[in-house]
N, C-alpha and C positions, 0 to 999 in steps of 0.2 A: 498646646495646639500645634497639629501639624502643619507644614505649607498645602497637604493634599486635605485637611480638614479645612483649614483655613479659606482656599480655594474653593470648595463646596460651599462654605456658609455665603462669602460673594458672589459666584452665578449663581445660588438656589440650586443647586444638580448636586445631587448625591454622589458622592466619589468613592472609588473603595481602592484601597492600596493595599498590595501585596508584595513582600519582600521577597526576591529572587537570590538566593545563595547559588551563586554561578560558581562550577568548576565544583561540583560536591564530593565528584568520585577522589579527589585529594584529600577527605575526610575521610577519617576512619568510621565507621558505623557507631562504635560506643560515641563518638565526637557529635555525630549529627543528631542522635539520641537526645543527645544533655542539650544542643542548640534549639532541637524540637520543642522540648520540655519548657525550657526558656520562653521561647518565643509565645508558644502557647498560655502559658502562663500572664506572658504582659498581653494578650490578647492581638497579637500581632500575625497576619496571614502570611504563609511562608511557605516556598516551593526550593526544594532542593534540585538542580538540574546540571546536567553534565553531559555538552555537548559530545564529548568523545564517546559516556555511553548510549544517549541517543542515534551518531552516527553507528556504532555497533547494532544496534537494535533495526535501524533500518538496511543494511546490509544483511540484518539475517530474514528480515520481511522480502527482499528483493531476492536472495537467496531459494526462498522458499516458493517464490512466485517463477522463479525460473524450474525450477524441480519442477512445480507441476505442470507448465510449459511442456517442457521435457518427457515427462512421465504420458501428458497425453499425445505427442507426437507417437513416442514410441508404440503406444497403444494404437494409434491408428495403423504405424505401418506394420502391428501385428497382424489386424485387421485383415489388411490387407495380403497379406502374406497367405494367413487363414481359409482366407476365401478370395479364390483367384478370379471369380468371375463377377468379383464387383466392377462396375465402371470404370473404364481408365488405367485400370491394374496393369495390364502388359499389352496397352494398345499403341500404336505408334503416333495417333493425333489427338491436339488437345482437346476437351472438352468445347471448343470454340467449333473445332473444323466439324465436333460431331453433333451437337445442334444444328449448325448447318446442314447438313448431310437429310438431318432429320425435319427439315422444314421444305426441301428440295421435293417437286409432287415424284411422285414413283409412278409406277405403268398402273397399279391399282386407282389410282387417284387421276387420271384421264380417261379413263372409261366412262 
């Protein structure tokens, strides 16, 4: 009996343990294979994990988050380029002065 079986039959709560092989990428893949098999075998839960290629793996998610970042900036300022008479394109005030501009009554609007 295990301390995490053991543990479970004192408080009544079901426990479940799982063996974590830290640092796997220092295995060779035939190595983790035979330790799979093993573990499997004695009925044993088991996760092979390797910080260095998790930190890779997310470097390449952040990577790719930045690409398309990127890819739609560029696409907007093609956009824009494309069609010069969208808003703001080569005007000299922000979007702020020209709301206001546009809330300001005109000589139509005092009549």
């Amino acid at each position: 009996v295990t301390y995490v079986q053991e543990l479970a039959q004192r408080t009544a709560s079901p426990k479940h343990s799982v063996l974590l092989v830290n640092k796997a990428d220092y295995l060779p893949r035939s190595l983790r294979l035979l330790w799979a098999r093993y573990f499997t075998k004695q009925g044993i839960d088991f996760i092979f994990f390797s910080a260095n290629n998790e930190q890779l793996r997310q470097q390449r998610h952040d990577d790719a988050a930045q690409q398309t970042a990127d890819d739609q900036l560029r696409a907007a300022a093609e956009q824009l380029r494309r069609d010069p008479q969208e808003p703001h394109a080569h005007e000299d005030h922000t979007p702020e002065e020209d709301v206001a501009a546009r809330s300001r009554p005109t000589d139509d609007d005092r009549e």
